[in-house]
C-alpha positions in Angstrom: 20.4 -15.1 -9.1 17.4 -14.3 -11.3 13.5 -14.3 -11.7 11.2 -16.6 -13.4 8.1 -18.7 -13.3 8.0 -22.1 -12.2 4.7 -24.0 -12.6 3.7 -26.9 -10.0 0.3 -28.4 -11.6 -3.4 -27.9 -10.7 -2.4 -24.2 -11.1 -0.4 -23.5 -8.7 2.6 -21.4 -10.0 5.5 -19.7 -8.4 6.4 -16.0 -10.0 9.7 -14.2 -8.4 13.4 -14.1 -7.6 15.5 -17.3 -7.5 19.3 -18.0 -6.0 21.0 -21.5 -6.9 17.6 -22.7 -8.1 15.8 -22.6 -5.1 13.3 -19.4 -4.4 14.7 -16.8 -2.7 14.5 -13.0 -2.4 10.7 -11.5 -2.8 8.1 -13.7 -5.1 4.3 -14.4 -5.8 3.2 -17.9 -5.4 -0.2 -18.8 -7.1 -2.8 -21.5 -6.2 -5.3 -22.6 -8.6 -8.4 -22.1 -6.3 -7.4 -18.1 -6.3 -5.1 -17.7 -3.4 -2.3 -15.7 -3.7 0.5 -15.4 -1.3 3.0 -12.4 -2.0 6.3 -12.0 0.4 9.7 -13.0 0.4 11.6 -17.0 0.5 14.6 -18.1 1.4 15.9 -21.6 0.0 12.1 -22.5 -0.6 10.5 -21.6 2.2 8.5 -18.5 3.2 10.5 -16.2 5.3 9.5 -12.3 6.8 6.7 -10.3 5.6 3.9 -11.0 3.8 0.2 -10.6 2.3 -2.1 -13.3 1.5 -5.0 -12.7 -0.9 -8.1 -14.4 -1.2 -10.4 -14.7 -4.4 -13.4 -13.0 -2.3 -11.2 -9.9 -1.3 -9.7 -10.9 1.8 -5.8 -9.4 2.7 -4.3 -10.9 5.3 -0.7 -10.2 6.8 2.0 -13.0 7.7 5.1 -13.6 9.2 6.8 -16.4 8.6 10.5 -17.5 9.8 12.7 -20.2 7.7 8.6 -21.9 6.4 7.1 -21.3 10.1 3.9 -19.0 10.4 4.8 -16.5 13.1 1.8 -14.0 12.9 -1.7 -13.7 11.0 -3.1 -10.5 11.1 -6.6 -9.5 8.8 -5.6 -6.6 7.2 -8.4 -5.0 4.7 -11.2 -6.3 2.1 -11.5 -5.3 -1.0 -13.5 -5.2 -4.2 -11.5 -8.0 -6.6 -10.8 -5.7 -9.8 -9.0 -3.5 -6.9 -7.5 -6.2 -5.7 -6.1 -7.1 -9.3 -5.0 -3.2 -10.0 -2.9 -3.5 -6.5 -0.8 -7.1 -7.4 0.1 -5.5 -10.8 1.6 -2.5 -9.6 3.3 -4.3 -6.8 4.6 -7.0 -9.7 6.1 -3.8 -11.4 7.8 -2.5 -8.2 9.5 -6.5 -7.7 10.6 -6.0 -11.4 12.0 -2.5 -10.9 13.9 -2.6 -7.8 17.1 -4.2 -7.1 16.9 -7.3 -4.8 19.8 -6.8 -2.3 17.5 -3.4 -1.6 14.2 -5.8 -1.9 15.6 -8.4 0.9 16.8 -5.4 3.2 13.7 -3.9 3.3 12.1 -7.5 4.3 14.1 -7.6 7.1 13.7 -4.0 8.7 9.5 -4.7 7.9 10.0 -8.1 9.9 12.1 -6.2 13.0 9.6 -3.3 13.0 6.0 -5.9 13.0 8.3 -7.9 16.2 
């Protein structure tokens, strides 16, 4: 159980929590044409709530189950430097909190968006 940055090539990057070497608990991952998604995994796959952001400002919310998209929902635009501001203070909340807390709070967001 820890966090850490594992890089897949043309950019893309994966920035968050790991179990048992697979990613798992509340992470970032990073493509190299911009998109970012930002939600939790569980054994590699993207699992409960999340936001997608896109390079020209676009938030989107997602809920995926065990890799499977469940819901897309367009949340907000907005300007990119704003959009940068937002994924730094949320990278400071991941680092601060504990993850047991992190995962718990995943799955009451995924019961409440049902």
């Amino acid at each position: 159980c820890g966090k850490g940055t594992l890089f897949f090539g043309k950019g893309d990057r994966y920035t968050g929590e790991w179990l048992s070497d697979k990613m798992n608990g509340q992470g970032k991952m990073y493509t190299g044409n911009g998109i970012i998604f930002e939600g939790g995994f569980v054994s590699n796959l993207k699992h409960g709530v999340a936001k997608i952001w896109f390079p020209d400002g676009k938030v989107f919310r997602e809920v995926w189950h065990n890799g499977v998209l469940k819901e897309h929902h367009k949340e907000y635009t907005v300007p990119f430097d704003q959009m940068e501001n937002e994924l730094l203070e949320e990278d400071k909340t991941i680092e601060e909190e504990n993850p047991n807390e992190m995962f718990t709070k995943l799955i009451n967001q995924q019961k409440d968006s049902v």
